[in-house]
N, C-alpha and C positions, 0 to 999 in steps of 0.2 A: 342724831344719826350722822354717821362721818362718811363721805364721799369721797375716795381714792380718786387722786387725778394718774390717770396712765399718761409716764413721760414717753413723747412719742417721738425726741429729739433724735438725730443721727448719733448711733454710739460713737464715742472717741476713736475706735480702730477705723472706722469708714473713714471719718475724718483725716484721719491720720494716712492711713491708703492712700485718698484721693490727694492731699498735698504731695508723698514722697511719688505719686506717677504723674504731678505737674512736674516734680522738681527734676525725677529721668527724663520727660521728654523732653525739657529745658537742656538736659544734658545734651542728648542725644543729638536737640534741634543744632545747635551751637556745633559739637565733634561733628557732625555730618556738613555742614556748611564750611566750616575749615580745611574738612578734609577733603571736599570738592573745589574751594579755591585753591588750597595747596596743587594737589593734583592738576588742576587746571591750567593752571599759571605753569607750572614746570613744563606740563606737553608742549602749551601753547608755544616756550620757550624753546623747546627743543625740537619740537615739530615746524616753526616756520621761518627757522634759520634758511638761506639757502645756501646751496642747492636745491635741499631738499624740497623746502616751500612751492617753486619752480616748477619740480620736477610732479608731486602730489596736485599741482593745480592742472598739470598740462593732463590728468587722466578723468573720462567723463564715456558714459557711456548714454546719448542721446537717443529718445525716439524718433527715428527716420522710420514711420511708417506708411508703407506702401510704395515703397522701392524694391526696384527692381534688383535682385540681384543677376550679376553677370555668368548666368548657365553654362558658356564657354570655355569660364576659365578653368585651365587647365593644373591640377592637383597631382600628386602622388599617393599612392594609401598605401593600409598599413600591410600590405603583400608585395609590396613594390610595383604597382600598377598604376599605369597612366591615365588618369580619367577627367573626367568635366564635374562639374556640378552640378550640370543637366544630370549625370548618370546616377550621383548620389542622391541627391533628392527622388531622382524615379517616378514621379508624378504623384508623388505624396505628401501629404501635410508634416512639417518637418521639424524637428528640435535642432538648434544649431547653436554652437555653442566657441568661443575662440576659448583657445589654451595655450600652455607648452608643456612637455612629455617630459621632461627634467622638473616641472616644479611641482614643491614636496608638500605648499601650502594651498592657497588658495585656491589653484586649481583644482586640487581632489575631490576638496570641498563641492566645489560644483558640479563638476563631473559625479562625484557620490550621489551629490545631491537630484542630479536628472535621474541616476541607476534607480534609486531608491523610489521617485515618483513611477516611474516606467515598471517596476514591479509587482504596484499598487493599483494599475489601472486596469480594467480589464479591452487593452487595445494591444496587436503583438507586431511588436518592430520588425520591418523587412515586409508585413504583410497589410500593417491599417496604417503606418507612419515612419519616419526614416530619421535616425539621428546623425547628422555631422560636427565632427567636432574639428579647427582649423589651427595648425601651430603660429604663433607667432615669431617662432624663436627659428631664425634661419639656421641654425647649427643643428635643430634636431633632424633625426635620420629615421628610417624604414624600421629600424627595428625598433629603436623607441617608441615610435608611432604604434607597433605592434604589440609590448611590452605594455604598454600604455592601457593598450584597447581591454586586452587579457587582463589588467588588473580591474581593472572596470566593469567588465562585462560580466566578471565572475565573483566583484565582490558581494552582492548580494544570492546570485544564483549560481551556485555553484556547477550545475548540468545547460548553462547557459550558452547557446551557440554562437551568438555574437551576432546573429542576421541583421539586415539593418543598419549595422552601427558602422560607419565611417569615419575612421581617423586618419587626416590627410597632411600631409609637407607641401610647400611652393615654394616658391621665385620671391623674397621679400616685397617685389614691386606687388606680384599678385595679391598677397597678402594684404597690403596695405590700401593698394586700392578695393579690396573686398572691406575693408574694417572701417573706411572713412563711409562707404556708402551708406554700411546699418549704423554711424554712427559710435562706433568704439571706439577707441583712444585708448594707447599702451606708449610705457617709453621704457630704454632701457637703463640702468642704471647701473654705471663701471664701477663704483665703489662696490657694491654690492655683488654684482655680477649676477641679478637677477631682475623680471618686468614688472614694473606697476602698472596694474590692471584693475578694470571693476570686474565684479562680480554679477554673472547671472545668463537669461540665457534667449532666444531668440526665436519665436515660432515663426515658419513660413510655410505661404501654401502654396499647394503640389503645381503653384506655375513659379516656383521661387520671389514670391514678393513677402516683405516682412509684413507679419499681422498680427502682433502680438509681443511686448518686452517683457520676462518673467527676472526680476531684481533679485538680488542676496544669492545664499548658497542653500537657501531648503525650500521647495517648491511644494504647495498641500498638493494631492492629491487631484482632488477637485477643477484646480487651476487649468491645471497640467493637462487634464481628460479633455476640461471646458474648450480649454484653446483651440486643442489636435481637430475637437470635432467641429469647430468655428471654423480656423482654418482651410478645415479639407473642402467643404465648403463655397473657399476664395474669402471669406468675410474678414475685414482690417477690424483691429481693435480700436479702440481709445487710447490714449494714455492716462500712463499709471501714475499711481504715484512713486517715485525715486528715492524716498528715503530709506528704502532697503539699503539701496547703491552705498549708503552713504554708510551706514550702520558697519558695512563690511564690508568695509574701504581697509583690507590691510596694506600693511606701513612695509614694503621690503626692505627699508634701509636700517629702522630697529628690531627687525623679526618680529612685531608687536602690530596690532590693531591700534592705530595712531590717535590723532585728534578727535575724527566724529564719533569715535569708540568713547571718548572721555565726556565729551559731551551729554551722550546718550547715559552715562552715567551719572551725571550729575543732573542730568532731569529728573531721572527715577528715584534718586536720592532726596530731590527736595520734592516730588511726588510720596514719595512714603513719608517723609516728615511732616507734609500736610495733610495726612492720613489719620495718621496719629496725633495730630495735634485737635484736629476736626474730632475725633471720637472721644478724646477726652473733652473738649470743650461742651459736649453734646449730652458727654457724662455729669459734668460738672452743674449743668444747668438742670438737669432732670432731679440732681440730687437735690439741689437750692430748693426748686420744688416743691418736693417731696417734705423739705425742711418747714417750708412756707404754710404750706397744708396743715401739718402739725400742730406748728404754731396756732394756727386757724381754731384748728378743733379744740385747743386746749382754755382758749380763750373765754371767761367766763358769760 
């Protein structure tokens, strides 16, 4: 009587499979690491030439929490009215936000970025919390401030009345001494003729003290509610972590998201490549296996 041995070997196309996807991610491994030194080395090169080096180091946006801001100082808003900061805040837990009313990037982003949290929560501005937003840019005027507010206030809602929301001009000394205290740092740049700024935004409570730094341009929902209700409260936060800040660190001298933009790309580029190298290697081993086993069974 004759006994069939069943070959239990991996077919040749598995085979074959599994070397031509060591041999793409070998590809891929290789193009993506070139492509991240390439990339890298050029920013690097072109990003910390100075000026510019200079200019990108002098901007940081620190947590100073639990200062005081100065209630007195005296603003202009977006009606042409003279007011305090006492007045804007109004005894409420507050989003505060520095900008200027000419710029077409970075700041939108932020400012969208508060509209769009503030839409999402169910707390309603002018009556649970107060938003100010501060120009840094002496040249802006009443109606830009105004112009300003109106595009904001109404990009998301369109029947939206703007209660609450404060967009205010000053005296460049005011200014600046309001920005050194929460810790913000801008400069201007004449080549350009636009400010390098970080990104992101400020919670204070309704006695004006900073208690809370929310980083980047998209704030969850969540955050955003958590803080207003800590806040109102009096309660100071922790500190955060800052590499939002950094993530969305834009470059106004190349119209581009500069150096930490490149960075953060080549993390996730050599994070996805040890993805993929990790799930084929995990493949490769299971199949050995699998080979191993067969072999086993087939063994007289």
């Amino acid at each position: 009587m004759t006994t069939k041995t069943r070959n239990h070997a991996t077919p040749p196309a598995a085979c074959g499979l599994a070397a031509f996807v060591c041999k793409a991610a070998r590809a891929v491994l290789i193009s993506t690491m070139f492509f991240c030194r390439t990339a890298f080395a050029h920013q690097e090169d072109a990003s910390l030439k100075p000026p510019e080096a200079a200019l990108l180091a002098s901007v940081a946006f620190s947590q100073h929490l639990n200062q005081q801001l100065p209630l007195d100082a005296k603003f202009t808003n977006d009606r042409g009215e003279q007011v305090t900061l006492r007045e804007c805040i109004a005894g409420k837990p507050t989003i505060f936000v520095f900008a200027y009313y000419r710029c077409t990037m970075l700041c939108n982003q932020v400012l969208n970025g508060v509209a769009r949290a503030m839409q999402a929560i169910n707390l309603r501005s002018g009556e649970d919390y107060s938003v100010v937003v501060v120009s840094i840019d002496p040249t802006d005027t009443v109606q830009l401030a105004a112009e300003k507010k109106d595009a904001v206030v109404h990009a998301f809602r369109r029947h939206a009345t703007g209660e609450g929301w404060n967009f205010l001009i000053a005296d460049p000394a005011v200014v600046s001494a309001l920005a050194t205290t929460v810790g913000f740092q801008y400069q201007y740049d004449e080549k350009s003729k636009e400010y390098a700024h970080a990104s992101g935004a400020i919670i204070l409570t309704p006695e004006g003290r900073t208690s809370r730094y929310l980083y980047g341009i998209d704030f969850p929902t969540r955050d955003m509610r958590l803080s207003l209700v800590e806040a109102s409260s009096g309660k100071i936060g922790s500190p955060v972590d800052e590499l939002l800040l950094y993530c969305f660190h834009y470059d106004p001298i190349t119209g581009r998201y500069g150096l930490a933009i490149m960075r953060l790309l080549r993390a996730v580029s050599i994070a996805t490549v040890a993805a993929i190298a990790g799930y084929i290697t995990v493949s490769l081993r299971k199949e050995r296996k699998q080979t191993n086993m067969s072999t086993r069974g087939e063994a007289p």
